[in-house]
N, C-alpha and C positions, 0 to 999 in steps of 0.2 A: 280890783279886777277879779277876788277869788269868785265872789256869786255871781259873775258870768259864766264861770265854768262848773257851777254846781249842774249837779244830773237835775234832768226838765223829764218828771213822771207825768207821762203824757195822759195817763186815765184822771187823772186831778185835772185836767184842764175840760174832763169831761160833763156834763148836768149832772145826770145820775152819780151816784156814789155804790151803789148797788153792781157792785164789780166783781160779786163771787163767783158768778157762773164766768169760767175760762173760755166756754165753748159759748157762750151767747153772741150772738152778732152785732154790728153795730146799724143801728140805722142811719139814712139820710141825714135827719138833723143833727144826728153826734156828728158826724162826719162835717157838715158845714160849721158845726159850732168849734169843733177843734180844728178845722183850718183858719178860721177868725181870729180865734185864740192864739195860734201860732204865729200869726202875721203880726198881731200887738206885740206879742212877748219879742220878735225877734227887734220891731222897731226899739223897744226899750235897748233893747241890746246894744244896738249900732249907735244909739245916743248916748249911752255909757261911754261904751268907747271914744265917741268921737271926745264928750268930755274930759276922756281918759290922758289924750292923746296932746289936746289942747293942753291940759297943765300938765304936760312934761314936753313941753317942745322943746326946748335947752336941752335935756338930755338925750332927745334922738338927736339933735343938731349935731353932738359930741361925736355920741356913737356911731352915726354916718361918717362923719369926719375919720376918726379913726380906721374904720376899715377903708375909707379909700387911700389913707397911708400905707397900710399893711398892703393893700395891693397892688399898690403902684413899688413901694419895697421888694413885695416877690417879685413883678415885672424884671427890677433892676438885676437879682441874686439871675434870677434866670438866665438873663444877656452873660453877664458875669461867666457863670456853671455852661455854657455854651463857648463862651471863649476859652474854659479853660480847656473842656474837652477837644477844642478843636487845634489846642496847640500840644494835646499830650496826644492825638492822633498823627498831628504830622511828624514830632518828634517827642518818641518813646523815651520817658525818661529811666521807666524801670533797668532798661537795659544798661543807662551809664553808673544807676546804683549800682547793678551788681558786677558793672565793670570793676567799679570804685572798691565793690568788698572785695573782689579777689585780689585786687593789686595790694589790697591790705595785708589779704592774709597770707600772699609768697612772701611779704615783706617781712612779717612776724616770721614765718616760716626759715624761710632764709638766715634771720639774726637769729632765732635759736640752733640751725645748725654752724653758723660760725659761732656761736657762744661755745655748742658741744665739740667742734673741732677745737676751738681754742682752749678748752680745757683736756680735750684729747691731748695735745700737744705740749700741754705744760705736764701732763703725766706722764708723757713720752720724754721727754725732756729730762724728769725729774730722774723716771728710771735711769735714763742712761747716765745720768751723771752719777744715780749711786751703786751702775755698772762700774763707770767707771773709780771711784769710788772703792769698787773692794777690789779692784784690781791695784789699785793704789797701796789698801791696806792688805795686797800679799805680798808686795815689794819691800814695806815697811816692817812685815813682821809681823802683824796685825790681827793673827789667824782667826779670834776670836768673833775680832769683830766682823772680818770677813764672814765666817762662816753663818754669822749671826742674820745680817745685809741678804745671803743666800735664801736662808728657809726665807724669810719676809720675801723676799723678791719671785722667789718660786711661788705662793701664795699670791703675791700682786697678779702674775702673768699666767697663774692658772698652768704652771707645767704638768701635762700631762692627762690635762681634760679639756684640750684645743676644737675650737668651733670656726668650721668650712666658713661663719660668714663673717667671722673678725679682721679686723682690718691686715694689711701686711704686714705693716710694721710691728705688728705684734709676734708673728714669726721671727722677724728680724728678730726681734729682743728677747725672744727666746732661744734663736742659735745663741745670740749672746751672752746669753745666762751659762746656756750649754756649756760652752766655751770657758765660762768662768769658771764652773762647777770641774769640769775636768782639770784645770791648771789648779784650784786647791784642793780638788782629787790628789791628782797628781804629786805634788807636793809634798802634803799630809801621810801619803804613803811613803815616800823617801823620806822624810822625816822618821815614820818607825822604822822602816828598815838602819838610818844608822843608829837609830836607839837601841833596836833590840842586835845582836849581833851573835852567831852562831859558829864559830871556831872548834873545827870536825880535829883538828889536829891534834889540840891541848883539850878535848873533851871538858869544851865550859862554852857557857854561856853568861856574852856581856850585855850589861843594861847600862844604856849611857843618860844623864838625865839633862846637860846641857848641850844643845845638839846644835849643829852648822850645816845647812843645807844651800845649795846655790845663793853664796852670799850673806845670807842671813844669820847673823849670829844670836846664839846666848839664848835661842826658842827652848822653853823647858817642854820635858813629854808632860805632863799633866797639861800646857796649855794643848798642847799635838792632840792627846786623844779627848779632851774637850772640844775643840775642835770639830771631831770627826764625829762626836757625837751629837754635834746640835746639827750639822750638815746631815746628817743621816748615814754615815758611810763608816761608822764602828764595825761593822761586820768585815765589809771589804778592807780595810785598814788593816786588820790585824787577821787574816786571811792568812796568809803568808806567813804571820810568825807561827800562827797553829801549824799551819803545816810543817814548819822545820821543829815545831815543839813536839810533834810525836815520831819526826823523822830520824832525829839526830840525840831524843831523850827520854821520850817516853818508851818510843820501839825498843831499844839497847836494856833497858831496865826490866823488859818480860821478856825480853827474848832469848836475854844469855843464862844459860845454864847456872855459872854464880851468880851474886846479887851485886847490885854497884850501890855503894854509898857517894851522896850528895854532901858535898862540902859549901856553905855560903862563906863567900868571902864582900868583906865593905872595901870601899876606895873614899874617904871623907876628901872634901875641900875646902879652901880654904876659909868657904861659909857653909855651904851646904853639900851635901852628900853626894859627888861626882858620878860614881859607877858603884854597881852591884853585879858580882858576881857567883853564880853556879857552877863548881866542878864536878865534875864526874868521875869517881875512883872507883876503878873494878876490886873485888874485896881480890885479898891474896890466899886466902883459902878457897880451893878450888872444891872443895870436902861438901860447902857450907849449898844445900840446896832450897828454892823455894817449895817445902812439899805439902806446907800450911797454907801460904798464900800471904803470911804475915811479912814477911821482907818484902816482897815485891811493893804490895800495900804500901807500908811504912814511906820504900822511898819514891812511891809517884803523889804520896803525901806530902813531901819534902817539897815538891816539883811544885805540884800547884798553892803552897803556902809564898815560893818566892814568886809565882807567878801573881799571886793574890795581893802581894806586899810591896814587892818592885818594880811588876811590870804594869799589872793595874792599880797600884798605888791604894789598895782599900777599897775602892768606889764601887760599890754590890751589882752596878747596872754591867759595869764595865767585867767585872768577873763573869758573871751571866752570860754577858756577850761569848768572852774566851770560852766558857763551859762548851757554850752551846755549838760552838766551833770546832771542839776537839774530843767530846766528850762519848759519840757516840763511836767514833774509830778508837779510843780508849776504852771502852769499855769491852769491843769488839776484837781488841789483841789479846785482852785478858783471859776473854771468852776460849778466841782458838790458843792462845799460846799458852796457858796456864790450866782454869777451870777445867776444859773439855778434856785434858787430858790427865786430870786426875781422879774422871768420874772412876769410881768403882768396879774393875772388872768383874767383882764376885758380890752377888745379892744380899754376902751375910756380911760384906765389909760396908756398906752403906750406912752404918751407924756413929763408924770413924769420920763419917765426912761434917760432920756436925760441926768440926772443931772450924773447919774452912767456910762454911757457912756462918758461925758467929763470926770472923773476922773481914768476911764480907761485910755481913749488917754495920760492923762499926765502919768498915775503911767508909761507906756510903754514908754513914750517919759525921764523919769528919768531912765529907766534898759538901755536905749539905749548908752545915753549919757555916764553912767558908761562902757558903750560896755559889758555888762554881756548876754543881746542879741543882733542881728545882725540887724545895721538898712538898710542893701540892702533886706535879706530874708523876704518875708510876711508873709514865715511860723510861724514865730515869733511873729508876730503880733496875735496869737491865741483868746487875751481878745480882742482885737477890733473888731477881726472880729466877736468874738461871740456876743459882745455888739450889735455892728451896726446892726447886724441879728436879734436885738428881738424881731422882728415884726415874721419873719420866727418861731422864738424857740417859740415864743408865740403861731403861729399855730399850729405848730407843736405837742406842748403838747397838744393844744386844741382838735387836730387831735387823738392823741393818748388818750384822756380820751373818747372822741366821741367811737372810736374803741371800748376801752374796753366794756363803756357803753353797745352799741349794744352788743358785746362775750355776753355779761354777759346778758342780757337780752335774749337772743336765746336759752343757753345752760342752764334757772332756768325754764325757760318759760315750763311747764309739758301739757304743748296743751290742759290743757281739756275742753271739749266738753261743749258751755254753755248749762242748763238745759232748756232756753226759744231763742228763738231766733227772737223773736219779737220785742225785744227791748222795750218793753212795762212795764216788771217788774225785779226788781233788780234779778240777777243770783249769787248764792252760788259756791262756789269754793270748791273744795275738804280740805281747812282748815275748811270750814264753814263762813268763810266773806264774808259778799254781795257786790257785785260788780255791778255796773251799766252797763247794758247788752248795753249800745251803746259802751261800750268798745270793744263790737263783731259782731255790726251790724253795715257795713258800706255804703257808698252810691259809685257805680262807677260810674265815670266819663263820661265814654263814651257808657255807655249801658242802661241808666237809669232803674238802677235797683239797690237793694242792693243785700247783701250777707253778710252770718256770716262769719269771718277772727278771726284767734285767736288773745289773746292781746299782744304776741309777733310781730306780722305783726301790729297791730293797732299803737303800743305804737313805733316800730322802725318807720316809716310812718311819727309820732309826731316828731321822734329825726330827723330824716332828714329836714323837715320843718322847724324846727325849726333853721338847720344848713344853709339851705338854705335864711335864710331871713338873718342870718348874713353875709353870701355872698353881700348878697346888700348895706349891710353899712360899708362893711372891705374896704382895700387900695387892689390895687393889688394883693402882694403876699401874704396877709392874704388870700383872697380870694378863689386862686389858690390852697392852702393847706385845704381850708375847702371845695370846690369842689372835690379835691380829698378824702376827709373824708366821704362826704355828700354819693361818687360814693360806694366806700368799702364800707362803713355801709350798703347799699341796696347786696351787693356782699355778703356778711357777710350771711348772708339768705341762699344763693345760696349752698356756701360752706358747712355752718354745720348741717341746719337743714334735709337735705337729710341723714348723715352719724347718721344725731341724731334719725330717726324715720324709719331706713332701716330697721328693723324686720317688724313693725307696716305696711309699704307700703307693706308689702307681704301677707295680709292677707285682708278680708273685714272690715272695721273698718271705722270710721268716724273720726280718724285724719286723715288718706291717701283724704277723702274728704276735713276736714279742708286745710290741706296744698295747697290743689288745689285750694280751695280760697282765699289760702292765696298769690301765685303766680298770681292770677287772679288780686287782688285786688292792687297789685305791680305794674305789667304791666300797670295798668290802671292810677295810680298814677304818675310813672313813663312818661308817653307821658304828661302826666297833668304838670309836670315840665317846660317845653317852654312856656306853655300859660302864667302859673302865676307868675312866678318870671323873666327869662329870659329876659325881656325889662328894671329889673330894675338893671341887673349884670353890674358890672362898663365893663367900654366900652371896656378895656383892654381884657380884659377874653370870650367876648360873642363868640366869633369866635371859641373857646375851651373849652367852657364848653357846652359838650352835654350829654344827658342823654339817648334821643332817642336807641340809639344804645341797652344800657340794656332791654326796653319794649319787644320787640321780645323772649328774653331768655325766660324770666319768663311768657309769654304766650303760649312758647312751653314748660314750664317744666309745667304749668298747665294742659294743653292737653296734655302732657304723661303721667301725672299722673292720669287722669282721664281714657284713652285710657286702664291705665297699671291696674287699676280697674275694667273695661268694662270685660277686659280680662281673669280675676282671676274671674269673677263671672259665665261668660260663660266656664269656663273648669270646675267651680263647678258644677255646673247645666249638664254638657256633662257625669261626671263621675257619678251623679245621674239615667241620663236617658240610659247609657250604663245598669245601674241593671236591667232592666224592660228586656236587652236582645232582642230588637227589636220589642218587643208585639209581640211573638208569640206564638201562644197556652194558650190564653189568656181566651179561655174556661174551660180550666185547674185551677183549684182552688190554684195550688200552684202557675202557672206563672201568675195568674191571681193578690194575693195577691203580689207577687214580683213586676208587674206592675204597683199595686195599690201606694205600697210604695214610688216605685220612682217618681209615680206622687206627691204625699205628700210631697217627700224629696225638688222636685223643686217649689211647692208650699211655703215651707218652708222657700228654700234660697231668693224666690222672696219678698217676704211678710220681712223678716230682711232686704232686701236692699232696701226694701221701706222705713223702720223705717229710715235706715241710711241717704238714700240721700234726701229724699223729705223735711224732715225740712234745710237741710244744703245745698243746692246744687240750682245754679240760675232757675228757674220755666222752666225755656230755654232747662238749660243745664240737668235738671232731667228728660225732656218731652224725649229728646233726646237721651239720655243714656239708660232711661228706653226700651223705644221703641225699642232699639237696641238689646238689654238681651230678649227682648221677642219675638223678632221675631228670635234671635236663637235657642230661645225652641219650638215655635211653627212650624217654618220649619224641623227643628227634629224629632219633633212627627210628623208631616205629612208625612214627606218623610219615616220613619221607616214604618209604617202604608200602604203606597202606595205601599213600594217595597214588601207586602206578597204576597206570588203568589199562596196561598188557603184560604179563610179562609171559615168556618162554620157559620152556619147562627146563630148559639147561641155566635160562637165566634165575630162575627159584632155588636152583642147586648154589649157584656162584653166591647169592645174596643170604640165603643160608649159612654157607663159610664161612661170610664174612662177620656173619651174629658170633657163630661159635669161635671164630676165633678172637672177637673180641670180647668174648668171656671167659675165655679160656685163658688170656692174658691179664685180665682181671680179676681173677679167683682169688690170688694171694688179698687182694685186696679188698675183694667180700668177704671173704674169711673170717679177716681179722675186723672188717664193720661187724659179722656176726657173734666174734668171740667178745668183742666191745659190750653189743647190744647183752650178750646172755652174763655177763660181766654185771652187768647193772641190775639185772632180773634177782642175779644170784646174791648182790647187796641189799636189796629193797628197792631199787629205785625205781620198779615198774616201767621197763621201757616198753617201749612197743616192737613188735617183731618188725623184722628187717623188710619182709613184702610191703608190712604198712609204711616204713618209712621210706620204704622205694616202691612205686605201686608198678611204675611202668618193665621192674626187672622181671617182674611173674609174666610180663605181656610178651616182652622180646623175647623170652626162653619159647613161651607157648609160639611165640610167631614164628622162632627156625624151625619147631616141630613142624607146622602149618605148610611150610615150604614145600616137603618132603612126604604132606596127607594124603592119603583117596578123598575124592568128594565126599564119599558116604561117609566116614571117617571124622571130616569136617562137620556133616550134619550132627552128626550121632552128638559130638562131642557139642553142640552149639544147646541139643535138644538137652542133653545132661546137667548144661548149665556150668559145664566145664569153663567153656569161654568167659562167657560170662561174669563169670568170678574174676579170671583174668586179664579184667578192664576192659574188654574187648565190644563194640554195641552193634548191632542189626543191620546199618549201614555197612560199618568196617567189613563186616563179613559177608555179607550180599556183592560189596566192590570187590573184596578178594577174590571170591568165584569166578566172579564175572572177568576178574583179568589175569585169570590162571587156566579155568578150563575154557573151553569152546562152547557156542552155545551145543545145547540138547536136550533130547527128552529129559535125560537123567540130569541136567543141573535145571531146568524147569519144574522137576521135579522135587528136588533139595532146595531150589531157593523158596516152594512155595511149602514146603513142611521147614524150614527154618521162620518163613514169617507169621509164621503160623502157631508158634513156640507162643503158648502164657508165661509173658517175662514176671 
């Protein structure tokens, strides 16, 4: 059959062969002869085949046959895959599958939580019975093993990192652990208590080693405090005997004056060694003191060797334990009842303490070795380190009496005022004792002048000097401690005597002056520090000990206190001169006596604060001060006086008198600001004359003159430039006229040749 299906090149079945030209066309006769052509060739064809066909009949016979099997098969599968769908439609079988698997798997589910409850239960079970179990073996006597059953069972049940979502019964069995652990608590502690025993009468202590406790015979202390140490409860266990072991032996041994010797005594049995006893014998020489430190040592050595041997039997953990129990209240009696108070009162005996220091290191180097303390921890090392320090504990204290001293001298100190200030004659005291008044009259440094300073400033002054020159002969850290002493003792001042005379600063008085020379006289001391001592402070310290820094304070707390004085005199003085009412109507016999008064009352205040400050206050600083106080009253009365805008010609006379007589009661007191001021001129000190430092005194005098002028008088003197000088300005004087004379030609005349003045 293949040359049927060979390819038919249909130009071969053409006459021509001449087939180059693509584009040629064919004619008619091509065209009939290759449809002739094609009708043969395909006859051929069909007769092949049918021959083809004919000798293989048998094998299409087959191959029909077979596929009408195959098809009438699918027919069947088909009917089949139609019934089955139509029975998994009407009933779904997937759904009774995965019925099927759940019910499987609550069922697996199910047997593995009774498998885990059943094993729950047998763990529950097992515990309790080896609860029960150690409750068995502390009836028995057993303690070991008890205590053993304990730590494991505390691990089973997780005591003490319990989870909200654990079953109950797990609580349950841990109250019951609880419960067990307290009763061989419990126990374990009456157990040492009758082991160790503490007999205050016969001064001894009994160690018993076969013991009887509720029933229980023939328990030895080594199995007791095994015991308590796999339980966890060594510490609490022997709790109690620490305590009565510094209470009743160690305390008695630092604390008495002689030294007690320890006697050990044995008690053997009839196998093994029954009781051990410790007495305590106070020595019979009452002579014999610990002033080494070496007795005391010796016999709290004694202490913890039977402590070491008898009562913890050797075992290193177990002394540790007791150390760590008693050893920081032991070191701490030592501290205050012994060390602290043989530190060195004097800086050159610090060399003797060495001896006490070596016998420290060793008593420490004997608790080490018993391992009753720790020889890695320093903490430990408490007496050495305090020894080696008692250069520091020496300042220290030195620091702290220094401190008091100064308290104690600030807050007895009653500031009072001396009666001379001259320094010339002894001054009486409010006891009546005389006192040498250079206790109050000192010299400053930097002002060349004195000042009275009370003897609380003089005498702390002394304690600092005093602190400071041992600064230059200490070591280092003595130094450091007594610079800091030297700084707070001057601080000490700062702090209490402000809180101690804060009524008295609010009033005029002459302690608010004291104080303020007493700050003055500080300050000044105070920078005086670097000159004089400072070159001879060990070399160590010069770079940090300064003082400088406090001078500033206490020269501003003296100029506030002065300033805060200034200020309380001048609002007394303002509330005076408010009575007078402005002087007006001062013709009037009643305002006139009202103005009089108030002039009196600042007469009054001025004249007391002259008492006050002129003996007590630097010649400087009272020129100063004073001057200041007066020229607020004198600007006052002027300015009151300028601003009337009438007065009467009887009222200019009254208001007049009232100038001059209050100048005329103040004289003494100008006087002596002027013999002050020419005082200072005549030393160098270049003061300035008294008009400059009172400007408004030249005004008020010019202004009574004023009272009592002609107009022309007034011109003249305005056009001279007299006024003028006299602080007086163009306003002032244009308002005077105008509420003294009446109008007229003649003051229209003056007031336009006064404004007319080239100032």
């Amino acid at each position: 059959m293949e040359e049927l299906f060979d390819t038919i090149n249909v130009r071969d079945l053409l006459s021509t062969h001449d087939l180059t030209d693509q584009t040629a066309p064919l004619t008619a006769p091509d065209l009939r002869l290759l449809i002739s052509r094609l009708e043969f060739h395909s006859l051929q064809i069909k007769s092949k085949v049918q021959s083809y066909i004919a000798s293989h009949h048998q094998d299409f016979a087959s191959l029909f046959s077979l596929c009408n099997d195959t098809v009438s098969r699918t027919d069947e599968i088909s009917t089949d895959l139609s019934d089955i769908l139509g029975l998994i439609s009407y009933r779904p079988i997937d759904k009774e599958v995965k019925e099927i698997i759940d019910e499987v798997s609550a069922k697996m589910k199910e047997a593995r939580v009774k498998k885990e409850l059943l094993e729950l239960v047998r763990a529950i079970v097992e515990i309790g019975e080896r609860l029960k179990g150690v409750k068995e073996a502390l009836r028995d006597g057993r303690l070991r093993f008890a205590a053993e059953e304990l730590r494991e069972l505390k691990k089973d049940l997780r005591v003490g990192d319990e989870n909200a979502s654990e079953p109950l019964v797990y609580g349950l069995l841990r109250k019951e652990w609880l419960v067990c652990f307290e009763e061989i608590q419990e126990l374990l502690v009456k157990f040492v208590e009758s082991a160790v025993c503490f007999e205050k009468e016969s001064n001894r202590v009994l160690v018993k080693y076969q013991l009887t406790v509720d029933g229980l015979d023939g328990i030895e202390l080594r199995t007791v405090l095994e015991a308590m140490e796999v339980v966890g409860i060594l510490d609490y266990g022997l709790a109690k005997v620490a305590d009565l072991t510094i209470k009743y032996v160690i305390s008695p041994a630092v604390s008495y004056g002689s030294p007690i010797t320890f006697v050990e005594e044995l008690n053997p049995g009839p196998e093994k060694m029954s009781e051990a006893i410790l007495r305590m014998v106070p020595s019979v020489d009452d002579k014999i003191e610990n002033v080494d430190g070496k007795t005391i040592y010796s016999g709290i050595i004694q202490v913890v060797k039977f402590i070491h041997k008898r009562i913890c039997l050797q075992n290193g953990s177990w002394v540790r334990c007791f150390g760590r129990l008693t050893w920081p209240r032991i070191s701490e009696l030592i501290i205050s009842n012994f060390l602290s108070k043989v530190v060195p009162e004097d800086a050159s005996k610090l060399a003797d303490f060495q001896k006490i220091i070596d016998h420290t290191s060793e008593f420490e180097a004997a608790l080490k070795e018993m391992m009753f303390i720790s020889a890695s921890d320093n903490k430990d090392a408490r007496l050495s380190n305090f020894a080696e320090n008692v250069e520091v504990h020496f300042a220290s204290r030195k620091k702290t009496e220094i401190l008091a001293k100064a308290r104690n001298l600030l807050l007895q100190c009653d500031f009072a005022v001396p009666q001379e200030s001259t320094g010339k004659d002894p001054i009486c005291q409010n006891d009546g004792m005389a006192v040498d008044s250079s206790e109050h009259v000192v010299d400053l440094l930097f002002m060349s002048e004195r000042c009275v300073v009370t003897i609380a400033a003089s005498q702390l002054m002394k304690l600092v000097h005093q602190i400071l020159q041992d600064i230059c002969l200490s070591s280092t850290r003595v130094a450091f401690e007594f610079y800091h002493a030297a700084r707070d003792a001057v601080l000490l001042y700062e702090a209490i005597v402000p809180v101690k005379l804060e009524r008295q600063l609010e009033g005029i008085n002459q302690v608010a002056v004291l104080m303020h020379n007493d700050c003055l006289y500080l300050s000044q001391e105070i920078l005086g520090f670097a000159f004089e001592y400072h070159s001879d402070f060990p070399s160590s310290i010069k770079e940090h000990a300064v003082f400088a820094d406090m001078a500033p304070r206490f020269h501003l707390m003296a100029e506030e206190i002065l300033q805060r004085q200034i200020q309380i005199v001048i609002f007394n003085l303002r509330e005076a001169l408010d009575g007078a009412d402005g002087f007006q109507n001062t013709h009037q016999i009643q305002q006139f006596e009202s103005a009089k008064f108030s002039i009196e009352q600042v007469v009054f205040i001025l004249e007391k604060v002259h008492i006050i400050w002129e003996p007590l206050l630097l010649p400087s600083t009272y020129n100063r001060s004073m001057c200041t106080v007066l020229e607020s009253v004198f600007s006052r009365i002027t300015r009151d006086i300028l601003l009337l805008d009438d007065m009467a010609a009887e009222e200019t006379l009254q208001l007049q008198r009232l100038i001059n007589l209050m100048l005329e009661n103040l004289s003494s007191l100008l006087e002596s600001l002027a013999a002050v001021n020419q005082k200072g001129k005549t030393e160098g000190d270049f003061s300035r004359p008294l008009d400059d430092l009172i400007p408004s005194l030249c005004k008020i005098s010019k202004l009574a003159e004023l009272l009592d002028m002609p107009l022309r008088s007034i011109t003249a003197a305005w056009e001279s430039g007299e006024l003028l000088s006299c602080g007086f300005t163009l306003s002032e004087i244009e308002d005077f006229i105008k509420a003294i004379f009446a109008d007229s030609t003649l003051r229209k005349e003056c007031l336009w040749r006064i404004e007319n003045v080239p100032l």
